[in-house]
C-alpha positions in Angstrom: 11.5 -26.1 0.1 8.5 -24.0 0.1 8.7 -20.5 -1.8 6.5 -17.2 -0.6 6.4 -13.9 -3.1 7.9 -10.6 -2.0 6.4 -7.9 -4.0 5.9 -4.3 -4.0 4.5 -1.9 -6.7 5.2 1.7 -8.5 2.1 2.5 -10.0 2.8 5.7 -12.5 -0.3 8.4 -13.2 0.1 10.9 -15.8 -2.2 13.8 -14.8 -4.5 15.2 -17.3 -3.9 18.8 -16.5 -4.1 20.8 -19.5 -0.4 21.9 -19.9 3.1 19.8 -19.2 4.7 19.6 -15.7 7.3 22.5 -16.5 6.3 24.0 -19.8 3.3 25.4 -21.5 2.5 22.6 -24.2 -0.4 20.6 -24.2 -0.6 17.8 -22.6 -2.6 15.3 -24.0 -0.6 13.8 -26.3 -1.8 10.3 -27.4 -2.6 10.3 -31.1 -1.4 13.2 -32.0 0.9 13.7 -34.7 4.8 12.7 -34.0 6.9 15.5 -32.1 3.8 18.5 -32.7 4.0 19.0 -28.9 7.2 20.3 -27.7 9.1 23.3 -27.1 12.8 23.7 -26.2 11.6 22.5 -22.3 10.3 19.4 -23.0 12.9 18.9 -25.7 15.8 19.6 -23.2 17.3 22.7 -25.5 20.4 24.3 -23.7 19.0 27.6 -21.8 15.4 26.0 -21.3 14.1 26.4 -18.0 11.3 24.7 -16.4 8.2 26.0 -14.5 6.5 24.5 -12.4 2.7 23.3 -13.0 0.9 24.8 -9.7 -2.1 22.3 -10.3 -0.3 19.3 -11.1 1.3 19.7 -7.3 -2.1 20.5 -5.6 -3.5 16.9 -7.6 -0.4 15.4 -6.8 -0.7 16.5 -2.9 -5.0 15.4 -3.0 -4.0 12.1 -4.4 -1.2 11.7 -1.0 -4.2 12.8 1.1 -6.5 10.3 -0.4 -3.9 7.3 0.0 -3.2 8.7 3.7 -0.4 9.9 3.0 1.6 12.7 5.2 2.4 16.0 3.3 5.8 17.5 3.7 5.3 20.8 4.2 9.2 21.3 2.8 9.7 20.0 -0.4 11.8 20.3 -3.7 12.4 18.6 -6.9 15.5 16.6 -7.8 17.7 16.0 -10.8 18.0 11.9 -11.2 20.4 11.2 -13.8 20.7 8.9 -16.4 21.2 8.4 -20.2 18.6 7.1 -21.9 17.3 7.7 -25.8 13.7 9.0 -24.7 15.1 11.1 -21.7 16.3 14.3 -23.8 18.3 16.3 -21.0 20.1 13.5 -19.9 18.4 13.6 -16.4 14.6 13.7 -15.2 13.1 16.0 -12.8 11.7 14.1 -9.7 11.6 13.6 -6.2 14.2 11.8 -4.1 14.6 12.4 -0.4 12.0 15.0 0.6 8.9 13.5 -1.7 4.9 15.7 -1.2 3.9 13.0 0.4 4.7 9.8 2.3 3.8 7.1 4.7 -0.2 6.6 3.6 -1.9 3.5 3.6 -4.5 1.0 1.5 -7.1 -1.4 3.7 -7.8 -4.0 1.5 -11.2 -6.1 1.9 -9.4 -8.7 3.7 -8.5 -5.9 6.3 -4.6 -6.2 5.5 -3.0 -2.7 5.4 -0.5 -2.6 2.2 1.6 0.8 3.4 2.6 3.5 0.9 6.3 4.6 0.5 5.6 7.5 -1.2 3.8 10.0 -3.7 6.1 12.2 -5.7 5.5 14.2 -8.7 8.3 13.8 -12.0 8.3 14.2 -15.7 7.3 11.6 -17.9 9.5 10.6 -20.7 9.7 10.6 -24.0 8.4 7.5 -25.7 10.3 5.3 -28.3 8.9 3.8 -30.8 10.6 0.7 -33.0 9.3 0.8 -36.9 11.2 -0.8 -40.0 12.4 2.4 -42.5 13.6 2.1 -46.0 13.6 -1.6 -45.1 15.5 -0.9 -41.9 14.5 -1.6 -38.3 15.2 1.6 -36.3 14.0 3.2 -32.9 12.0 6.4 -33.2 11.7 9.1 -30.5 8.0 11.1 -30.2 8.9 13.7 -27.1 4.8 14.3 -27.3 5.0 13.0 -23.7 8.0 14.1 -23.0 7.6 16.6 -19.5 4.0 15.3 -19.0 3.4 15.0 -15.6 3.6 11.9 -13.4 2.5 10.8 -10.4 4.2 7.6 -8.9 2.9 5.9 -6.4 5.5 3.5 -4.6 4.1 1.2 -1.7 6.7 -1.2 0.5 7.0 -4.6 -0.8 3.4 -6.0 1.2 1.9 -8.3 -1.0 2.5 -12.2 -0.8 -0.5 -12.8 -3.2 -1.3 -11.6 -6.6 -4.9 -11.2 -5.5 -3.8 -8.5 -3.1 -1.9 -7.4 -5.9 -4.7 -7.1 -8.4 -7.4 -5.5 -5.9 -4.5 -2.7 -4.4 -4.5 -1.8 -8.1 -7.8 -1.5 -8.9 -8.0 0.8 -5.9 -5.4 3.1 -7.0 -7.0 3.0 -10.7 -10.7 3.6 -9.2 -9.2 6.3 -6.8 -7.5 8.3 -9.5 -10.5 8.4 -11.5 -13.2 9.4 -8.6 -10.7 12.4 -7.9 -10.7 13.1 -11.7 -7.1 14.0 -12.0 -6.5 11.0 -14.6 -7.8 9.0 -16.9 -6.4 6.1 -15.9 -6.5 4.5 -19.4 -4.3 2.0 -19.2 -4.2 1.0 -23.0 -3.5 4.8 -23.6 -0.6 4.4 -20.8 -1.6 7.1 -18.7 -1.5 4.5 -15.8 1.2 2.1 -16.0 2.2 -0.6 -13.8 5.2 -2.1 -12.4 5.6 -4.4 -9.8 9.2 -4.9 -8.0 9.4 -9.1 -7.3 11.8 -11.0 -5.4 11.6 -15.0 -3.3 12.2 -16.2 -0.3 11.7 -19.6 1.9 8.6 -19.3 3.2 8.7 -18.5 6.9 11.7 -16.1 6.0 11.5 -12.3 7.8 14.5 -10.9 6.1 13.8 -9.0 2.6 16.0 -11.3 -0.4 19.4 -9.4 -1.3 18.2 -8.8 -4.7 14.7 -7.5 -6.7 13.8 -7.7 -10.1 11.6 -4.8 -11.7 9.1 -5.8 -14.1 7.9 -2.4 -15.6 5.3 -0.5 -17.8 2.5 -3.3 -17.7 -0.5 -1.8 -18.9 -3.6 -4.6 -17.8 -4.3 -6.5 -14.4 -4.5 -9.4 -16.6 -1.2 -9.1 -17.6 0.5 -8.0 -14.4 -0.7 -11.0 -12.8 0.3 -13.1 -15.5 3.9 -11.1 -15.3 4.1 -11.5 -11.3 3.3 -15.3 -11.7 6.0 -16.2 -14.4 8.5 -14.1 -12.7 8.0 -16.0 -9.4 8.1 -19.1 -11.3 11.1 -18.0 -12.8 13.3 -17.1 -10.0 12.5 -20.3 -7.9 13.3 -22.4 -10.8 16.9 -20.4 -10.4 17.6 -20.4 -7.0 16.5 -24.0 -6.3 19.6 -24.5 -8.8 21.3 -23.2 -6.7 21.4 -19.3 -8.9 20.6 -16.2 -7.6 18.4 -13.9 -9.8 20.6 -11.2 -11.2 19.0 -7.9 -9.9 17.6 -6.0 -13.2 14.8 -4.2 -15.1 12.5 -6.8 -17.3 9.6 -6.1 -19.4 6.6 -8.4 -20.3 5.9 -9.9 -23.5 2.2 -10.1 -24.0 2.4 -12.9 -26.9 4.9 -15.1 -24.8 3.3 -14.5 -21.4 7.2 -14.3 -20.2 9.2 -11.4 -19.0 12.6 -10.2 -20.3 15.3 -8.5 -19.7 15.9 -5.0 -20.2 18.5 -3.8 -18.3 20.7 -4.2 -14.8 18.6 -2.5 -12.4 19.9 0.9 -10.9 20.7 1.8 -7.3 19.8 5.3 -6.5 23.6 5.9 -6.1 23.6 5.5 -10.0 21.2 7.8 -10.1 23.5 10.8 -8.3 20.3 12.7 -7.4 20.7 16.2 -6.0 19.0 19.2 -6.0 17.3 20.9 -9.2 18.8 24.1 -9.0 16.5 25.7 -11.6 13.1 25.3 -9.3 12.9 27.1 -5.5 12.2 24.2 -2.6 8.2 24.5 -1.4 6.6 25.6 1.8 3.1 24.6 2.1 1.0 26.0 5.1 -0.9 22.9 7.5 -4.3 25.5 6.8 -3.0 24.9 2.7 -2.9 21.2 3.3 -6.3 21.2 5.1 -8.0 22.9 2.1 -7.3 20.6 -0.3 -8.0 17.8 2.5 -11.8 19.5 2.6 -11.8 19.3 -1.3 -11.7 15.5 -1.5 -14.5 14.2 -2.9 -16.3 10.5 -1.4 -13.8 8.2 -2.6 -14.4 4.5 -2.7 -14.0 3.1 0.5 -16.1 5.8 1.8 -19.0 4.8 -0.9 -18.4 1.1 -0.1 -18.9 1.5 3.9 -22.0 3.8 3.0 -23.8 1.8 0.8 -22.7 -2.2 3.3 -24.2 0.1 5.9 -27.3 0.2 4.2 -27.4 -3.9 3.6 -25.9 -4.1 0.6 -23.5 -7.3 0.0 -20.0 -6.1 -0.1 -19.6 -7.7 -3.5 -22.3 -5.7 -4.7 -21.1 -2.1 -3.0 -17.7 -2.6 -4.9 -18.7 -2.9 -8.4 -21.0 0.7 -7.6 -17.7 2.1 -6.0 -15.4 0.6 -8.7 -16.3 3.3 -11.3 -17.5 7.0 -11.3 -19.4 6.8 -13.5 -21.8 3.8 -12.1 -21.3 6.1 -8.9 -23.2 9.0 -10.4 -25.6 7.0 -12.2 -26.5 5.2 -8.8 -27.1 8.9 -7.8 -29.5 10.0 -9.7 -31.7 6.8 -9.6 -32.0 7.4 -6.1 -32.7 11.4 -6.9 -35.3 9.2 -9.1 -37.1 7.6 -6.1 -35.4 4.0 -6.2 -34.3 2.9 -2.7 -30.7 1.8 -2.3 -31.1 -1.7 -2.8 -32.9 -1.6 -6.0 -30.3 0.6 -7.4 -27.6 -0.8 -7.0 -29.0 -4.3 -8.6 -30.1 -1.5 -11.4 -26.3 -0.5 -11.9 -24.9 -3.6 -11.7 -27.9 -5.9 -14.5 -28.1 -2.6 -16.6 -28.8 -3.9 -20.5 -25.3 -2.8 -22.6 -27.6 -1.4 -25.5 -29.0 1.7 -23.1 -25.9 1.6 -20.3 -25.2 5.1 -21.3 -28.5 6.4 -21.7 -29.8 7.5 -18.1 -33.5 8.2 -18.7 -33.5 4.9 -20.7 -32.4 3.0 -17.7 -34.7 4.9 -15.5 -37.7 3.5 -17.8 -36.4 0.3 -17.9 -35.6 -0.4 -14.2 -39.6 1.2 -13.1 -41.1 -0.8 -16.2 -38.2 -4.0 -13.8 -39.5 -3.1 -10.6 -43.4 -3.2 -11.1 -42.9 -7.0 -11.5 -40.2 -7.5 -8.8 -42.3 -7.2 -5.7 -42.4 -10.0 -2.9 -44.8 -10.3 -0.1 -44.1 -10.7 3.4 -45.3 -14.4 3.5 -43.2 -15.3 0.6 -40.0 -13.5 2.1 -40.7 -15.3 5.4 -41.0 -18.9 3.4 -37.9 -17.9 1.6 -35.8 -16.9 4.9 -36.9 -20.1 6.6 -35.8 -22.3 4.2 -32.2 -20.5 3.9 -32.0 -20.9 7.4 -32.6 -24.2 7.2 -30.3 -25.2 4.5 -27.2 -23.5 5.8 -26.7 -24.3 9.5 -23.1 -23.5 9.7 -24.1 -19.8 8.9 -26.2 -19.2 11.5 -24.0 -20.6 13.9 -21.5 -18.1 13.0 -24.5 -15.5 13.2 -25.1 -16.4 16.7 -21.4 -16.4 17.6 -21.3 -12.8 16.8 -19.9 -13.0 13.3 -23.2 -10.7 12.2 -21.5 -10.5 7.9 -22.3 -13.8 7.9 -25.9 -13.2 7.3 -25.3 -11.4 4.0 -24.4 -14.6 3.0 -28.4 -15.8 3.8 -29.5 -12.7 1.9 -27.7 -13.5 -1.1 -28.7 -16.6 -1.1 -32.5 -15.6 -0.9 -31.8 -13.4 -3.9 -31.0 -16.2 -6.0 -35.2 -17.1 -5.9 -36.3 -12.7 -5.7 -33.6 -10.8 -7.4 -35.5 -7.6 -6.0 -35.3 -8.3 -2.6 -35.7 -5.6 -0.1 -32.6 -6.3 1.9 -33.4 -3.8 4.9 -36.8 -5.8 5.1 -35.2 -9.5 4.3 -32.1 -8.2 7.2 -34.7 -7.6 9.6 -36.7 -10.7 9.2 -33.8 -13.0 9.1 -32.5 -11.4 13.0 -36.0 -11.8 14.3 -36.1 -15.8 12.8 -32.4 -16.3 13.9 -32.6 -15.1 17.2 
């Protein structure tokens, strides 16, 4: 029997606003001396009551509009409860039935639409730490992060691939970062990853009756490598005839396995209701259209711009994949290099001046003045692509027109400074 993957991903984003989700303390909290950041709201003190960070919500709300989402104009937070050492009320402040925003959407390269569940807005935890004491082994509690807040991202279980997997994460990671509400640092764990796996026969509609969570992954690398041994792991299990106990695993890095945590909750478990400290919001459609105005290009915007002006797709993605290559592709072309030439700049820039933008500006004029190719050369060059790669231009003249950014890459093999308008132009007139 053939297998297929059923996965799905929470994606957690804590939001580098200056002050926690519901008290005043700072919230930047990695490396900063144990417990220096709290006050009786983060630490859960009886009588403590939480208020609400205005500008997490707006950045919580832009981040829904970004992925597609729909905002509900009606919203509240929810009490989900459960006992855990890092969690100091005995509960967490989230969102259950009535989220800011649901039902968006990613278009991956491939054109597949992954959909998105939900984006709600929550406390982070506390974080434990495990350290030998007076020649002990204990658990340590740093509530530093404790009421930091936290955006998770939850899509519907669309991915049958772990490359699907890997470039709907790098999305959300380059997307979070364009709208400057995070970090994103992954090794720092303000963006942490967990992917919700399960099997079935392949051909199979029906979801399995069971999912296993494999959470707080903090590299692509090792997600995939956590998605793959998980998959591995459950076939070998139900081709013996087992089904995979429904439960919470995390990943060991040094034994490339996962393990098991815990049995995973139902939201029964949970018994969400209400918080009855913190008034339900009402946002305004004129409120919502604001903030939608506010957005700044994110990538798949920059990525159609810059294929739309004959740059491979390859090429567009590593520009959009970053911010800062973004703004540095900016301001070479505020610096008189056409679109073509900067992006090859971004993307071949030295590592000893790749933060240094009038060095790279020297460097990619003192590049260019030897780059240049003549028209008789570029029409040598496109004839013998042509000629070499028949099956392309087949599909060029059956209307599948990306196929000849497949000729221009291949002429920029011989002139890495190729003027792709004037190579895309030449190669329609010789193609026919």
């Amino acid at each position: 029997m053939s297998w297929q993957m059923v996965l799905g991903f929470e994606v957690h984003v804590e939001l580098a606003t200056a002050s926690k989700m519901f008290c005043g303390c700072p919230a930047d909290h990695f490396g900063k001396p144990p417990n220096s950041q709290t006050c009786p709201v983060c630490l859960g003190l009886p009588g403590a009551l939480p208020v609400p960070n205005a500008k997490a919500i707006e950045w919580c709300i832009k981040l829904g509009l970004a992925l597609d989402c729909r905002v509900n104009l009606f919203s509240k937070f929810d009490r989900k409860n459960y006992f855990y050492p890092d969690l100091p009320k005995g509960y967490q402040i989230s969102q259950y039935d009535l989220p800011f925003c649901h039902h968006g959407q990613v278009v991956l390269s491939n054109g597949k639409t992954i959909r998105i569940t939900r984006v709600h807005m929550e406390e982070d935890t506390g974080k434990l730490q495990h350290a030998t004491v007076d020649g002990k082994k204990v658990s340590l509690i740093d509530f530093n992060r404790s009421g930091v807040p936290l955006v998770e991202i939850v899509t519907e279980p669309d991915f049958d691939n772990t490359a699907d997997a890997i470039e709907y994460l790098k999305e959300i990671h380059s997307l979070v970062r364009f709208l400057g509400i995070s970090s994103a640092d992954m090794e720092k764990g303000t963006m942490r990853l967990e992917a919700n796996i399960s099997v079935r026969p392949s051909g199979q509609t029906a979801l399995p009756d069971y999912k296993v969570e494999v959470k707080n992954v903090n590299s692509f690398r090792f997600i995939k490598k956590a998605i793959e041994f998980e998959v591995a792991r459950q076939i070998k299990l139900l081709e013996s005839g087992t089904r995979p106990l429904q439960e919470t695993r995390g990943f060991s890095e040094s034994r490339g396995e996962t393990v098991s945590q815990r049995t995973k909750e139902e939201a029964k478990d949970y018994r969400y209701f209400p918080e009855p400290d913190i008034p339900p919001f009402r946002f305004t459609q004129t409120q919502v259209g604001d903030w939608q105005k506010q957005l700044p290009l994110l990538p798949a915007g920059i990525r159609a711009e810059l294929i739309s002006r004959g740059i491979l797709p390859a090429k567009a993605a590593q520009v959009a994949s970053d911010p800062g290559r973004y703004h540095m592709f900016t301001k070479l072309t505020q610096s008189g290099f056409d679109t073509v030439k900067a992006v090859d700049i971004i993307n071949n820039i030295p590592p000893d001046i790749s933060n240094d933008l009038d060095k790279i500006i020297i460097w990619a004029k003192s590049k260019s003045a030897t780059g240049t190719t003549n028209p008789a050369q570029l029409r040598v060059l496109a004839q013998k692509v042509i000629a070499a790669n028949p099956k392309v231009i087949t599909d060029i003249k059956s209307g599948k027109t990306q196929a000849l950014f497949f000729l221009i890459g291949q002429m920029r093999r011989e002139f890495p400074d190729l003027d792709v308008p004037s190579a895309q132009s030449l190669l329609k007139d010789l193609v026919g």
